[in-house]
C-alpha positions as CSV (number, residue, x, y, z in Angstrom):
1,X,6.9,6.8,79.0
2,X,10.5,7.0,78.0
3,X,11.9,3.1,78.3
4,X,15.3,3.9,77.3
5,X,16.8,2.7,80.3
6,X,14.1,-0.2,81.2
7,X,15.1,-0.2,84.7
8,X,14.6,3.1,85.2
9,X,11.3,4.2,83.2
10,X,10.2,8.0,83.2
11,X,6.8,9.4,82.7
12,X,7.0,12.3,79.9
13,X,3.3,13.3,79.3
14,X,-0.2,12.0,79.1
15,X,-2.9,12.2,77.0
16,X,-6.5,12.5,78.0
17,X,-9.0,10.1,76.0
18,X,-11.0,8.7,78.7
19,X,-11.3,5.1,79.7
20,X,-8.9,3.7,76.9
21,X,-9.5,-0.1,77.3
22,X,-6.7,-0.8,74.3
23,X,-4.0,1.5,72.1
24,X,-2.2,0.9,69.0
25,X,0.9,3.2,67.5
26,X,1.0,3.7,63.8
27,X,4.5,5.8,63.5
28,X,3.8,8.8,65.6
29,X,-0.2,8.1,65.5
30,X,-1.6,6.7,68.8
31,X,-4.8,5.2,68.0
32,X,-7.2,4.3,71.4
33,X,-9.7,2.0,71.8
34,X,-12.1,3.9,74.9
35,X,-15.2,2.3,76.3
36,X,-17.2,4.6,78.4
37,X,-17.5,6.8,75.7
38,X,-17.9,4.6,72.9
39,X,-14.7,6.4,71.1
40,X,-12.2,5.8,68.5
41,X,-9.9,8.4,69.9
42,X,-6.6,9.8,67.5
43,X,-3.4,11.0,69.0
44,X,-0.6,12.9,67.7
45,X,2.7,11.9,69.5
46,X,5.1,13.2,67.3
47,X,6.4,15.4,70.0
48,X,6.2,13.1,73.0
49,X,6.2,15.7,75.2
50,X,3.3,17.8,73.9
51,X,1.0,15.1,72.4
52,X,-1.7,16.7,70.5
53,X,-5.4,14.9,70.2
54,X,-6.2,15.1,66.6
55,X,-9.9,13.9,66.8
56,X,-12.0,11.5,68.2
57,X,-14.5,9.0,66.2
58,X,-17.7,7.6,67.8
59,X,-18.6,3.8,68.1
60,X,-21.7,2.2,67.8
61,X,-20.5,0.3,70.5
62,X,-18.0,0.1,73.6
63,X,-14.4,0.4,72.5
64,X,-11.5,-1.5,72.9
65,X,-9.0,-3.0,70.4
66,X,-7.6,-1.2,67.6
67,X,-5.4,-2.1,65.0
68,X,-4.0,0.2,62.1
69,X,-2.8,-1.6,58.7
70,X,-1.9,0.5,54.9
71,X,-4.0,3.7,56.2
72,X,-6.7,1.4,57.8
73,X,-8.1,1.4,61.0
74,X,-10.1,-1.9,62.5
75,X,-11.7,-1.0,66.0
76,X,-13.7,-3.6,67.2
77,X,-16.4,-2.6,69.7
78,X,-18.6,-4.3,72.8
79,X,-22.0,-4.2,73.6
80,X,-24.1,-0.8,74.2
81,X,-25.2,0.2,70.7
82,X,-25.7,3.9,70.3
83,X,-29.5,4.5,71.3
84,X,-31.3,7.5,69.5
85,X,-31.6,10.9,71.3
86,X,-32.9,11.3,73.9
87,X,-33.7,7.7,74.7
88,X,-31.7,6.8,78.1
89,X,-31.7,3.9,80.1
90,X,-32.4,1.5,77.1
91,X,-34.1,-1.9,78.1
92,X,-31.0,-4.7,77.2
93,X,-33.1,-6.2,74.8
94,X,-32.6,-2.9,72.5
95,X,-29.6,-1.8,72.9
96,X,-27.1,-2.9,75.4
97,X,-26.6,-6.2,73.3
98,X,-26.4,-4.8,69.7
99,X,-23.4,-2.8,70.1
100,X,-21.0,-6.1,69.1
101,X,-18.6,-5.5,65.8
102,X,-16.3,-4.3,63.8
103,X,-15.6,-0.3,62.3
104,X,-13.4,0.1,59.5
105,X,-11.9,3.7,59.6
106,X,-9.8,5.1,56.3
107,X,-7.1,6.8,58.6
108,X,-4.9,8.4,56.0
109,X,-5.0,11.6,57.0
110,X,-5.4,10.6,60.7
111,X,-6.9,14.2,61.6
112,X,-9.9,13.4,59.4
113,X,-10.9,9.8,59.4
114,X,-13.7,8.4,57.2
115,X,-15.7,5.1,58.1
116,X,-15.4,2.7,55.3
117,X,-17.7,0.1,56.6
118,X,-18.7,-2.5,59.6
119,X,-20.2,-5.4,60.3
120,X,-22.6,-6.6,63.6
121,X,-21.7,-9.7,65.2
122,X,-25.1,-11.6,67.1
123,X,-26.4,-9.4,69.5
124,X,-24.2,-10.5,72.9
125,X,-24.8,-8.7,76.9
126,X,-23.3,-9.6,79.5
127,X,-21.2,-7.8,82.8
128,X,-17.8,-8.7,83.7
129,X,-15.1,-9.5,80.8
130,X,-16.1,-6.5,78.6
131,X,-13.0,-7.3,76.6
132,X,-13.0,-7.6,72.8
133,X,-9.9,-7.2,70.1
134,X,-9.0,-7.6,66.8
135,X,-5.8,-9.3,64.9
136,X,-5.1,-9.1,61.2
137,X,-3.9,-12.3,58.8
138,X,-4.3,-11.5,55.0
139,X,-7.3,-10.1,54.0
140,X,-9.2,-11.8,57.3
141,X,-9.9,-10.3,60.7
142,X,-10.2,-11.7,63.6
143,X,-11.9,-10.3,66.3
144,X,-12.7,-11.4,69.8
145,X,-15.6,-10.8,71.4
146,X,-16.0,-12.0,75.2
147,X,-18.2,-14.5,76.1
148,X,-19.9,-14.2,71.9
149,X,-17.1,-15.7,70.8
150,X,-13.7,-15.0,68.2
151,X,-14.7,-14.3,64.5
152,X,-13.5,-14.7,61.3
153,X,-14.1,-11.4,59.0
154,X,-13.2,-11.4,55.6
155,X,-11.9,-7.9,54.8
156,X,-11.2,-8.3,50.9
157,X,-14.1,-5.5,50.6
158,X,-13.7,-2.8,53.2
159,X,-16.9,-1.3,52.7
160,X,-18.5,-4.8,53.0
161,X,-17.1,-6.8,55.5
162,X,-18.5,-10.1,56.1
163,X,-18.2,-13.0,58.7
164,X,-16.6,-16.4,58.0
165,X,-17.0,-18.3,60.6
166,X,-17.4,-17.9,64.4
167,X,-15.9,-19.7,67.4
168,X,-17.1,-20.0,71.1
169,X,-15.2,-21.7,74.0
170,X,-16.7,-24.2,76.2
171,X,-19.2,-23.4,78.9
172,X,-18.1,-21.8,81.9
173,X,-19.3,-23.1,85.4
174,X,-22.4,-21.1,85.1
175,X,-23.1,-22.5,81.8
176,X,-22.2,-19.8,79.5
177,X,-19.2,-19.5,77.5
178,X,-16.3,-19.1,78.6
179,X,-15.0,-15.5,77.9
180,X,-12.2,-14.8,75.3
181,X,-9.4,-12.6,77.7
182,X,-7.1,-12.5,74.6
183,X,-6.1,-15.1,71.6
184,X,-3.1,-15.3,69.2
185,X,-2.3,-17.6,66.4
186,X,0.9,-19.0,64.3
187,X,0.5,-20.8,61.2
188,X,-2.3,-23.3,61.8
189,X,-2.5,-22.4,65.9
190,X,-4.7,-20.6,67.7
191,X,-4.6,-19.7,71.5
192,X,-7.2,-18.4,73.4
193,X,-7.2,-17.4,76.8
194,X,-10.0,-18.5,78.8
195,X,-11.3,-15.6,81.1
196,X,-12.7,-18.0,83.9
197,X,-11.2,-21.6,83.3
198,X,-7.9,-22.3,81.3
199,X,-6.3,-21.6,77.9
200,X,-7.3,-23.4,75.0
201,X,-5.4,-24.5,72.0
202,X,-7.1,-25.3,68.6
203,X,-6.0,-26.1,65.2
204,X,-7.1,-24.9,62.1
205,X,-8.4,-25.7,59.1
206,X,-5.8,-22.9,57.6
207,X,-2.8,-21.5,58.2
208,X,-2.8,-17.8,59.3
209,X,-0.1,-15.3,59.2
210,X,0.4,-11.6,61.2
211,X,2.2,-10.1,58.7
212,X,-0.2,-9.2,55.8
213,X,-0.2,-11.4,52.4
214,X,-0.6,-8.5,50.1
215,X,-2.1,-4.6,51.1
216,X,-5.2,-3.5,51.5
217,X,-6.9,-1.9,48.5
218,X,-9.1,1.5,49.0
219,X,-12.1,1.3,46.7
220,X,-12.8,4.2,44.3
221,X,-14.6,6.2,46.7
222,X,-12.3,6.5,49.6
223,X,-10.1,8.0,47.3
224,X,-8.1,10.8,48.7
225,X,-10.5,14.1,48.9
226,X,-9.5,17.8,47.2
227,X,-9.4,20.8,49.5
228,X,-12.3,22.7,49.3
229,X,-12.3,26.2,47.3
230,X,-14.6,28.8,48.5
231,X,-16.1,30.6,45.4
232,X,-17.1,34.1,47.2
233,X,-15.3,36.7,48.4
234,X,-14.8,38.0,51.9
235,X,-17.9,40.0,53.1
236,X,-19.9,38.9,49.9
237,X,-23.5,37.0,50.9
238,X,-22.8,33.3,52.2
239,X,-24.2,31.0,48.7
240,X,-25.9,28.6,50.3
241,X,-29.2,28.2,52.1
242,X,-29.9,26.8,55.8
243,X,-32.6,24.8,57.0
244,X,-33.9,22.7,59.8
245,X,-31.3,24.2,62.3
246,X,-33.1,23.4,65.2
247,X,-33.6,19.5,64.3
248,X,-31.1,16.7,64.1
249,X,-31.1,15.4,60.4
250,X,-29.2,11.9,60.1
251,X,-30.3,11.9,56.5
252,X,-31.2,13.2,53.2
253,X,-33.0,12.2,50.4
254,X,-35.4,13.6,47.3
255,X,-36.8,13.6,44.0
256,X,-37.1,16.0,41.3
257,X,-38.9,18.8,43.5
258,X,-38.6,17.6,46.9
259,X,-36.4,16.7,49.6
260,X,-36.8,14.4,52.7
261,X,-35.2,14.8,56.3
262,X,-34.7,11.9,58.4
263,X,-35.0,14.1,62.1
264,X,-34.5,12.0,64.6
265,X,-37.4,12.1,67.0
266,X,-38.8,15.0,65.0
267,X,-39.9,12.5,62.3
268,X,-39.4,12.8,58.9
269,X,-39.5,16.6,57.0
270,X,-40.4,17.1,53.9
271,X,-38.8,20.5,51.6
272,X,-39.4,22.2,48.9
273,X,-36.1,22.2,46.7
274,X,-34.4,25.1,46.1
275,X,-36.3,27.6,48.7
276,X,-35.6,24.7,51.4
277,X,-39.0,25.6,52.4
278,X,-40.7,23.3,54.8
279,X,-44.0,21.4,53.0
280,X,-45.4,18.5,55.4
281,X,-43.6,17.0,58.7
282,X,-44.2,13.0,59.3
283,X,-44.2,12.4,62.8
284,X,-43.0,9.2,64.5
285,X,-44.3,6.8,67.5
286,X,-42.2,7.3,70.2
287,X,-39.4,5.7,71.5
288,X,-38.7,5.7,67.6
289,X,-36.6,8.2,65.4
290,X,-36.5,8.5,62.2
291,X,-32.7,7.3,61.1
292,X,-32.6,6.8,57.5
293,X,-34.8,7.8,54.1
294,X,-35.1,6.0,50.7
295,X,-37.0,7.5,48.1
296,X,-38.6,5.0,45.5
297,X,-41.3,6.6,43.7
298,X,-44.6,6.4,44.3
299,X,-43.3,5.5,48.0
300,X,-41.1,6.9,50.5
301,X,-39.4,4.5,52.7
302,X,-38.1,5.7,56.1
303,X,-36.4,3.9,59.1
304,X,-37.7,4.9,62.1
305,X,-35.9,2.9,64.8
306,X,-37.7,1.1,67.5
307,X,-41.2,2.1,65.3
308,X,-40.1,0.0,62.4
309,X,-40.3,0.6,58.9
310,X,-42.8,2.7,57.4
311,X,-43.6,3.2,53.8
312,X,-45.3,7.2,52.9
313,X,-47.2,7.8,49.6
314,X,-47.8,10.6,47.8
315,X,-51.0,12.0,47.6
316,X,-53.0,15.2,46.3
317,X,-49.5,17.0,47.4
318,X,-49.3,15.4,50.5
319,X,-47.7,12.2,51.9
320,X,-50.1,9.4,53.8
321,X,-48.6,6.3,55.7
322,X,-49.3,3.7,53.9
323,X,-48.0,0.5,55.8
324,X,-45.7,-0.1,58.5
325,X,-43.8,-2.7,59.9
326,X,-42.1,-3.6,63.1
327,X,-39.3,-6.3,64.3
328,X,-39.3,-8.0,67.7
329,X,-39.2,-4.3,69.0
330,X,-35.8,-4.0,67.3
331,X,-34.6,-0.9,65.7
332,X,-34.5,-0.4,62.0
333,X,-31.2,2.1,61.7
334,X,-30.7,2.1,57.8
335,X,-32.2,1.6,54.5
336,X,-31.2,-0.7,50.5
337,X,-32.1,-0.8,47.7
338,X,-32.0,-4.3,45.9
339,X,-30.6,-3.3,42.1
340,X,-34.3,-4.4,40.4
341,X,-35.8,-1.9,42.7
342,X,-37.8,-4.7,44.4
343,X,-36.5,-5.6,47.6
């Protein structure tokens, strides 16, 4: 909208996210929060009248407010985690409520974002107020999070955010907390407006400031990536090999002669290296999906979602289940390593 004239504001153009609860502009970079689709959704507005959509990021939650700072992007999302294929209707317990957070985007070259990190706040579901933000002071976040509260993020690491502290308003009239609408803060201040009763005023232990205390440092890896050269000619036999096409691998791991497919539903596949030829397939129990892989020999280690962890061993050229665990029928999304190699 061109506000040039404030009393007489005129509609250029529009740009189609879907339901974009927040938006933030970076120089001519529109960056939007959108909720239905669980979107971090990246405009180009450098000619207002022809914006162009440059990409669009999924959420492992609703979205809502963005905020972009030095080439990074905070989106913090809502309840309504991302549920494997082909699992619909998920029970709340699973994952309506695990969806609460915040995504950290590298946004420097806004057409082709990379995620830099995140971190889950307690799992939180609840209808009405499905409002959540985030503010920068320093090298904290804060984010908002409805009724679950405002939190304190300490964004020193970007690829390992962690929370600081975590504050909830007083109950509501039906007992719960009162939601956080929206919140700002000067020096040792914070407001918070309270979604069903008033605002709240509290003081802090610490002064905070919206204008950053020194930038944000990339770490090694996030450094700015090299055009690719193709190393064949026109016409001339495609050098690579393609496997699995008809299977959704989330991820890929191996050993000296093998590799291992995390497959979704599918299970787990395992290769033969080189010929990409498949060897054994290790099925898993639905409503799981295998989600992540972790090769420590003599075991391989794979996340299977809502069917736990399981742990596969090697044996007279084929892999046996060995043990398995489960979690309060929680899903079990991603594998570490400890650096002894024990945990």
């Amino acid at each position: 909208v061109d506000v040039r004239d404030p009393r007489k504001p005129r509609f250029i153009s529009l740009i189609r996210t879907g339901e974009a609860q927040s938006v933030w502009l970076d120089g001519k970079t529109v960056y939007a929060g959108v909720w239905g689709s669980k979107e971090l959704v990246i405009a180009d507005i450098s000619a207002p009248e022809a914006p162009r959509l440059l990409t669009r990021v999924p959420l492992d939650g609703r979205g809502d407010g963005v905020i972009v700072r030095d080439g990074v992007c905070f989106a913090a999302t809502g309840h309504h985690a991302r549920p494997p294929r082909g699992v619909e209707n998920p029970s709340p317990e699973s994952y309506e409520a695990l969806g609460n957070g915040l995504e950290i985007f590298d946004v420097r070259d806004p057409a082709r974002p990379m995620r830099l990190g995140g971190v889950k706040f307690p799992p939180y579901y609840g209808l009405t107020f499905d409002m959540w933000s985030v503010r920068l002071s320093g090298e904290t976040a804060l984010v908002s999070d409805s009724r679950n509260g405002l939190f304190f993020v300490d964004i020193s690491d970007l690829r390992a955010p962690r929370i600081t502290g975590r504050l909830q308003l007083p109950p509501a009239p039906d007992g719960r907390p009162d939601p956080i609408g929206g919140f700002d803060f000067q020096g040792d201040l914070l407001a918070l407006a309270g979604g069903e009763t008033d605002a709240y005023l509290c003081r802090l232990s610490r002064a905070l400031s919206p204008s950053p205390r020194a930038r944000l440092s990339f770490p090694a890896a996030a450094a700015p990536r090299q055009a690719m050269r193709l190393a064949f000619a026109p016409g001339e036999a495609l050098p690579w090999k393609r496997a699995l096409a008809q299977y959704n691998v989330l991820a890929v791991t191996g050993d000296a002669d093998t590799l291992f497919a995390a497959c979704g539903e599918a299970g787990t596949l395992a290769l033969e290296k080189g010929t990409l030829r498949p060897l054994q397939r290790l099925p898993v129990d639905a409503p799981g999906a295998a989600r992540a892989v972790l090769w420590q020999a003599p075991f391989l280690y794979v996340a299977e979602g809502l069917a736990g962890l399981a742990a596969y061993e090697r044996e007279g050229g084929r892999f046996v289940r060995r043990a398995a665990l489960g979690y309060r029928g929680r899903a079990i999304n991603d594998l570490q390593l400890s650096g002894n190699g024990r945990f």
